[in-house]
C-alpha positions as CSV (number, residue, x, y, z in Angstrom):
1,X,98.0,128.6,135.7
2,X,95.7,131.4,136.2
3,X,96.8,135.2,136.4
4,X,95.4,137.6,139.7
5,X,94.1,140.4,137.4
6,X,92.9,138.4,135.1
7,X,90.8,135.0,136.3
8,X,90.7,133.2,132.9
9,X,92.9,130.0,132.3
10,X,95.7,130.3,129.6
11,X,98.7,128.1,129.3
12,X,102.5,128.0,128.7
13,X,103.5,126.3,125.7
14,X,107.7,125.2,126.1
15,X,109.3,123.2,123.4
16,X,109.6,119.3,124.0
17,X,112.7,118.0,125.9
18,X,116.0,117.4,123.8
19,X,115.9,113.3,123.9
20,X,113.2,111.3,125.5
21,X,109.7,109.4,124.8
22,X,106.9,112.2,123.5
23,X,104.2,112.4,126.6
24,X,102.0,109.9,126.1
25,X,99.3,111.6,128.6
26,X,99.8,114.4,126.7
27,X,98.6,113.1,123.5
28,X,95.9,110.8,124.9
29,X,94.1,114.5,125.7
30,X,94.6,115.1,122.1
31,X,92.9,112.0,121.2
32,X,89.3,113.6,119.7
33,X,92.5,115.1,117.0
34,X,93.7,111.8,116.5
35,X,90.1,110.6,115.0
36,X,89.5,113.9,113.0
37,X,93.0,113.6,111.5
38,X,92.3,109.7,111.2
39,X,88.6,110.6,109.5
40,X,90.4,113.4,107.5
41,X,92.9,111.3,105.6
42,X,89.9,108.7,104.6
43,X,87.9,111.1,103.4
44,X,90.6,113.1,101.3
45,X,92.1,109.3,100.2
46,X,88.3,108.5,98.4
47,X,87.0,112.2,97.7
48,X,85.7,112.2,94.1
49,X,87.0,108.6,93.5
50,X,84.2,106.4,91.2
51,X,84.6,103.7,93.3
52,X,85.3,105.1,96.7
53,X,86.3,102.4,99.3
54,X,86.0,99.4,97.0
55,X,89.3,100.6,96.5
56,X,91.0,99.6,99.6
57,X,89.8,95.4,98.1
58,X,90.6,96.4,94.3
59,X,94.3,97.5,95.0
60,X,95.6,93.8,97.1
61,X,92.9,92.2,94.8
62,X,94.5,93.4,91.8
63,X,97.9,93.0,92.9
64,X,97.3,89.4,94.1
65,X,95.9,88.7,90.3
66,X,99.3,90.1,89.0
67,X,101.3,88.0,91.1
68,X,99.5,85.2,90.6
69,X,99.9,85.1,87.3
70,X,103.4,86.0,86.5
71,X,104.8,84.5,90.0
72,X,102.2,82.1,90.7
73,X,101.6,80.5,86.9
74,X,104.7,81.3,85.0
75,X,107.6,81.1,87.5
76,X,106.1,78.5,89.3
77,X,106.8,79.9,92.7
78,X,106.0,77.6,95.5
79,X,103.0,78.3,97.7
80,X,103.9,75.7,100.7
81,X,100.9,74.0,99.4
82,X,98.2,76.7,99.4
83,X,96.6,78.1,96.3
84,X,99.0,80.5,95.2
85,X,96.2,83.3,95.1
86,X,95.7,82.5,98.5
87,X,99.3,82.9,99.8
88,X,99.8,86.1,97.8
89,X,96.9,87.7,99.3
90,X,97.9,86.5,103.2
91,X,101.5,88.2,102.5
92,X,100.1,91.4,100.3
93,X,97.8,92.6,103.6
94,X,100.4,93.4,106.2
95,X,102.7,94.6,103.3
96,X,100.4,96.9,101.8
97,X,99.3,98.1,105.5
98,X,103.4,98.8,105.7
99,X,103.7,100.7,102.8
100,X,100.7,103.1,102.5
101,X,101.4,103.9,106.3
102,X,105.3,104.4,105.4
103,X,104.6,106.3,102.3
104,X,102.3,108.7,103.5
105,X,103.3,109.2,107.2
106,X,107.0,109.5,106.0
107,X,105.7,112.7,103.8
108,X,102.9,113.9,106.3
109,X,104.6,116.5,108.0
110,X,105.8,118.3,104.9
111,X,102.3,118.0,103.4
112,X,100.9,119.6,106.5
113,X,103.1,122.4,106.8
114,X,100.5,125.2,107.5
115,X,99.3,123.5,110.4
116,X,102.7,122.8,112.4
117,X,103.5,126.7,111.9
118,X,100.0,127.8,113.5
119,X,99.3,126.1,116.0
120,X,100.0,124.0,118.8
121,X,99.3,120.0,119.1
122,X,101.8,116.8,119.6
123,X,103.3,116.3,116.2
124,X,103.0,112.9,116.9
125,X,99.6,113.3,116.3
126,X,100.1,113.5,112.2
127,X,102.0,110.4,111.0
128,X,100.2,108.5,114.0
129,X,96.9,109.1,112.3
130,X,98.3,108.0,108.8
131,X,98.9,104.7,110.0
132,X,95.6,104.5,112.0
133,X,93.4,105.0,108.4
134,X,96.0,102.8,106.9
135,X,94.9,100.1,109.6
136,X,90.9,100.8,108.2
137,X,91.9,100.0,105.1
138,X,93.8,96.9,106.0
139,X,90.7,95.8,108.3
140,X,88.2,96.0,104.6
141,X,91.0,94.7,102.7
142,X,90.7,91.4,105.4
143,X,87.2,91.1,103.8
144,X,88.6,89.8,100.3
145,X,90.9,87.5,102.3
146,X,88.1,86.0,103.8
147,X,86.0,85.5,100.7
148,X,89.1,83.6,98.9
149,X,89.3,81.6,102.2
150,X,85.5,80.3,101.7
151,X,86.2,80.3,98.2
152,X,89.2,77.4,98.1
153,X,87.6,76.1,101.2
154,X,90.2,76.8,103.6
155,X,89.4,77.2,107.4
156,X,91.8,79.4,109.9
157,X,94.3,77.4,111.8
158,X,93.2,77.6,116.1
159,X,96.1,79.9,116.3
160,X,94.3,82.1,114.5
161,X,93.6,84.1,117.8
162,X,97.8,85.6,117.6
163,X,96.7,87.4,114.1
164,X,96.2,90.8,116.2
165,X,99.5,90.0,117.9
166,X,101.1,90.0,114.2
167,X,98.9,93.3,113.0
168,X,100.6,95.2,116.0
169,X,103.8,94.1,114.8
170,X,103.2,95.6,111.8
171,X,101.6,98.4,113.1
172,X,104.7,98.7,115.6
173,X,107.1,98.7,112.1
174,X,104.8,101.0,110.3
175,X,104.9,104.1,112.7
176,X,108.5,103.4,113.6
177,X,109.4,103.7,110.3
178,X,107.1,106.5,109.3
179,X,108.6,108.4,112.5
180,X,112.1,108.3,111.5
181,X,111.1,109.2,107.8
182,X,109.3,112.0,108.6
183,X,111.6,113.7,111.2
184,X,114.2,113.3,108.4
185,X,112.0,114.6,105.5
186,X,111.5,117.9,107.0
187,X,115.1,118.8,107.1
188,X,115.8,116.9,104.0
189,X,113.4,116.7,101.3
190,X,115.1,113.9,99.5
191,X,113.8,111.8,101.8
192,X,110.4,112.3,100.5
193,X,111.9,111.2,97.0
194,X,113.7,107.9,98.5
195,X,111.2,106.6,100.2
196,X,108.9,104.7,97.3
197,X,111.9,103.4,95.9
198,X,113.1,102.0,99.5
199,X,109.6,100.6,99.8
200,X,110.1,98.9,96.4
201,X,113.6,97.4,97.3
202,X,112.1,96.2,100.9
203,X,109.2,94.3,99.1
204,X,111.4,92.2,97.3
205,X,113.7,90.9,100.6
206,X,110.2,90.5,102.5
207,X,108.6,86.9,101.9
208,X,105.5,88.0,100.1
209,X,105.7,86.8,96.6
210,X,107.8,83.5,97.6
211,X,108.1,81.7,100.7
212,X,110.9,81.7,103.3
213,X,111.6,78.5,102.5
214,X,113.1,79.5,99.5
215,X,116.4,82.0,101.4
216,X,118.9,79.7,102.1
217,X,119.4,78.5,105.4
218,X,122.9,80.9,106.2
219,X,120.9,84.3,105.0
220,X,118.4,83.6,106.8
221,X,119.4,85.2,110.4
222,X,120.4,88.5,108.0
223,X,117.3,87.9,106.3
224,X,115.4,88.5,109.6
225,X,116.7,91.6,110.3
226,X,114.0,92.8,107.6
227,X,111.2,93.3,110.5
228,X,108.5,92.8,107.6
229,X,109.8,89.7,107.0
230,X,108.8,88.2,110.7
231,X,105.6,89.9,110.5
232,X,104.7,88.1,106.9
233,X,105.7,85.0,107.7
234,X,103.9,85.4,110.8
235,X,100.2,86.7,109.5
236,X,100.6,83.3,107.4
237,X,101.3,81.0,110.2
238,X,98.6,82.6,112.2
239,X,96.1,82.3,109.9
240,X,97.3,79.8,107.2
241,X,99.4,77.5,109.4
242,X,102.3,77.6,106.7
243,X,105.9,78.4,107.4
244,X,108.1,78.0,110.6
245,X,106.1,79.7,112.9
246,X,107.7,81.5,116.2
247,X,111.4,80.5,116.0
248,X,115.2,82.5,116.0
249,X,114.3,84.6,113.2
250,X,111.4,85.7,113.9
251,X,112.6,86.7,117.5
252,X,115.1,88.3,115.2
253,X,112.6,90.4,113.6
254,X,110.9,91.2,116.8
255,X,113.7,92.7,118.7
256,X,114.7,95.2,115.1
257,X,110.6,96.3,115.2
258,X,111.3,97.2,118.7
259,X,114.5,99.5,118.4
260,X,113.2,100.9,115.1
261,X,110.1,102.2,117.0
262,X,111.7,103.0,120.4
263,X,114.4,104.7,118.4
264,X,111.5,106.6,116.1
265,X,109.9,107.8,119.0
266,X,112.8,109.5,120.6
267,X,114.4,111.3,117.6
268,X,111.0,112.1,116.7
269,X,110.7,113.9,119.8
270,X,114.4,115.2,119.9
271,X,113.7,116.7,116.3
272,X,110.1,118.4,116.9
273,X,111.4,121.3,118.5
274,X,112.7,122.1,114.8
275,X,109.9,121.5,112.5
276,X,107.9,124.7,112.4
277,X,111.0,126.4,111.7
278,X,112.4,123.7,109.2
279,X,109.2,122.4,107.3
């Protein structure tokens, strides 16, 4: 609104509403943030590294050679007749997109304290920024996955075209999750502490080392409940044609992504009035 004596522009900030979605029109405005924050976190994530971004393909790279040999060579894990390489890598990209973006978003508003108590911009802004850089490196990552393709000589299936369907999914579980985490890490800091280890325990009930096959058939509808879980077995069926495909668990897995991201974005909002005062 503008004042009578004095003709410039200024603005009333109020706190957010108690429960409710964040204002999406108000954080489209605040888009040019979104990119510096986005640009930011890159930047800061390969400053005075040796290798720089041949990082983001030697971490799933590395990883994948680990599995393969202990999972893949010595226990004999079945690979529903891909290379095992191959299926490691497939089930390592959505996971490691998952757990950088949990990781760091879940700790993001802590580590950029001075900020919330300074000024003014959707909180939302922070851990939604995390998870966008975490989507770059998934997106270089994808190169490696394509080399090993060419390598073993294996072409994408035609459905190949729901891949981006399955990324949102786990982009969908990635701030959800990072939303609640980080709401609760400001008024707890143990939270920050927890979450590596929850990461750790979540990777071994999400399909990424073994196939689903392997869960017996009454765990699996428990099993699904996992929303990782869906989205691993789906980047594979996508682009590999391997496992069950769309079915009950999946759905399953869907509908949990869903609440957890619904319900992130509305105790996120129901929590930011607090931040600058709790961080």
């Amino acid at each position: 609104m503008t004042s009578r004596t004095n003709p410039k522009p200024y603005y009333i900030v109020r706190p957010p509403g108690r429960w409710g979605f964040p204002d999406f029109r108000e954080l489209w405005q605040y888009r040019e943030l979104i990119y510096f924050f986005t640009w930011r976190d890159l930047k800061v994530r390969y400053k005075q590294t040796l290798l720089g971004v041949l990082w983001a393909w030697l971490q799933p790279f590395i990883t994948m050679v680990v599995f393969s040999i202990f999972f893949g060579r010595l226990a004999k894990m079945p690979s529903e007749g891909l290379p095992y390489p191959i299926f490691a890598y497939a089930g390592l990209l959505p996971w490691e997109f998952f757990s950088k973006s949990f990781n760091k978003a879940g700790r993001s508003l802590v580590m950029n304290r001075p900020m919330l108590t300074k000024v003014y911009f959707p909180r939302l802004v922070i851990p939604l920024s995390v998870v966008l850089s975490s989507l770059v490196d998934f997106l270089l990552a994808f190169v490696v996955l394509a080399g090993l393709m060419v390598w073993y000589g294996i072409a994408p299936t035609p459905r190949v075209w729901t891949l981006p369907l399955f990324l949102l999914l786990a982009a969908a579980v990635s701030l959800g999750g990072s939303l609640w985490a980080a709401a609760l890490n400001v008024l707890y800091r143990d939270v920050g502490y927890v979450l590596p280890y929850l990461v750790q325990v979540l990777l071994f009930v999400t399909p990424v080392v073994y196939p689903t096959s392997l869960v017996p058939e009454q765990w699996r509808l428990i099993y699904s409940l996992n929303p990782m879980a869906g989205v691993v077995q789906g980047f594979r069926w996508a682009l590999l044609g391997v496992g069950p495909g769309p079915d009950l668990g999946m759905a399953i897995s869907v509908t949990v992504t869903l609440l957890v991201l619904l319900g992130g974005l509305v105790f996120f909002q129901g929590m930011e009035r607090y931040f600058a005062d709790r961080v």
